[in-house]
C-alpha positions as CSV (number, residue, x, y, z in Angstrom):
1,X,75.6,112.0,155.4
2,X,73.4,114.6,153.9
3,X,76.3,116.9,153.3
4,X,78.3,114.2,152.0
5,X,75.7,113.9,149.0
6,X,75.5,117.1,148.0
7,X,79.3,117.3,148.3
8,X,79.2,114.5,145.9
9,X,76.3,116.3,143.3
10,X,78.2,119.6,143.3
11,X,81.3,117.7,142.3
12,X,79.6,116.1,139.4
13,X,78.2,119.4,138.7
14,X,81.5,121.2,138.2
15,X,83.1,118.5,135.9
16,X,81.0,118.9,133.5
17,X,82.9,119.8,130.3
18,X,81.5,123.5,129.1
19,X,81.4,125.1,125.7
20,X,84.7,127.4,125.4
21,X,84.2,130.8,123.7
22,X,86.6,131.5,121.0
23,X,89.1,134.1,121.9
24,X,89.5,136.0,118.5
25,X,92.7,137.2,117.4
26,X,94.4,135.6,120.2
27,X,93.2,131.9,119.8
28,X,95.3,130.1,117.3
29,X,93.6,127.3,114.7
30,X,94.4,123.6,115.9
31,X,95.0,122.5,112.1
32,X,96.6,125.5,110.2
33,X,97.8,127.3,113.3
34,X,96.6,130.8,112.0
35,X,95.1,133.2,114.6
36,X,91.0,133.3,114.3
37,X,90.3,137.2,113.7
38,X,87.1,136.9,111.5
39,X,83.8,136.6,114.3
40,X,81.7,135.1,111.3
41,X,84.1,132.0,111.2
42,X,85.1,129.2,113.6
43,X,84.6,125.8,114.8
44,X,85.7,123.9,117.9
45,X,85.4,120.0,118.5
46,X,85.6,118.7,122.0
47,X,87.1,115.4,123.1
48,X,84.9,113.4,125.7
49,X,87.6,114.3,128.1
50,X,86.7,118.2,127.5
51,X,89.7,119.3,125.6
52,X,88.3,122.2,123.6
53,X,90.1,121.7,119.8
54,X,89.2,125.5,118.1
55,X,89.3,126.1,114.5
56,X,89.8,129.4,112.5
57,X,86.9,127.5,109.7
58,X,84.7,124.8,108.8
59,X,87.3,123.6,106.8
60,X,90.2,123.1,109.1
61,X,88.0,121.3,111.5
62,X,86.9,118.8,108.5
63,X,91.0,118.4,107.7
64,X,91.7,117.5,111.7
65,X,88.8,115.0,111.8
66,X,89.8,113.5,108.2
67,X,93.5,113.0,110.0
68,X,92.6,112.4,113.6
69,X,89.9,109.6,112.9
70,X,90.6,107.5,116.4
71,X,89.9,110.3,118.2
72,X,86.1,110.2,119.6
73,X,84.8,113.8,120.2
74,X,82.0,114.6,122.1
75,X,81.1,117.4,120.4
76,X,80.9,119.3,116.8
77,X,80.7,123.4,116.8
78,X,80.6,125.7,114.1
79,X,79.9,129.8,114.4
80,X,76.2,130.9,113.4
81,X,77.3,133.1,110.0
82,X,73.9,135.0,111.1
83,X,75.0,135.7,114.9
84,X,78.6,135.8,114.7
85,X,80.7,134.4,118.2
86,X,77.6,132.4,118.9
87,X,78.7,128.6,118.6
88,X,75.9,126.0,117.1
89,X,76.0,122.1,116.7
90,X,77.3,121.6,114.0
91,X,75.6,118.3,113.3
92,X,72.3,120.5,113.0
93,X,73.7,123.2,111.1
94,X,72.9,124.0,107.5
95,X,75.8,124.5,105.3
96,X,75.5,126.9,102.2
């Protein structure tokens, strides 16, 4: 039974939607469908069924939200400008 349990808890562990790195210039943007090159830009948005939506700006993510506005999305990323490829919330972000 044991074994069962942490069968169970390592299962639930695993299916736990994680943060996708971008892949620049291979990844393509979700809204304008231009390759990301620059590693001071990006954004992803994740769906609460953990499909990772990546964006070559802030901008295009803002577009596919403003036209996908049923879709509920578990989370909001956006690159740090000061640490580029590192992804931050976005909802804590400051935007200059």
């Amino acid at each position: 039974m044991k074994y069962l349990a942490l069968l169970f808890c390592i299962f639930l562990w695993s299916c736990q939607p994680k943060v996708q790195p971008i892949n620049y210039g291979k990844d393509l943007c979700e809204y304008c469908s231009m390759t990301i090159m620059d590693e001071k830009f990006g954004a992803e948005l994740m769906n609460e069924k953990g499909k990772t939506f990546k964006f070559d700006s802030d901008e295009c993510m803002l577009h596919y939200l403003k036209e996908n506005k049923e879709t509920k999305f578990a989370s909001y990323l956006v690159v740090n400008y000061n640490q580029p490829k590192e992804l931050t919330d976005a909802t804590k972000a400051t935007f200059v």
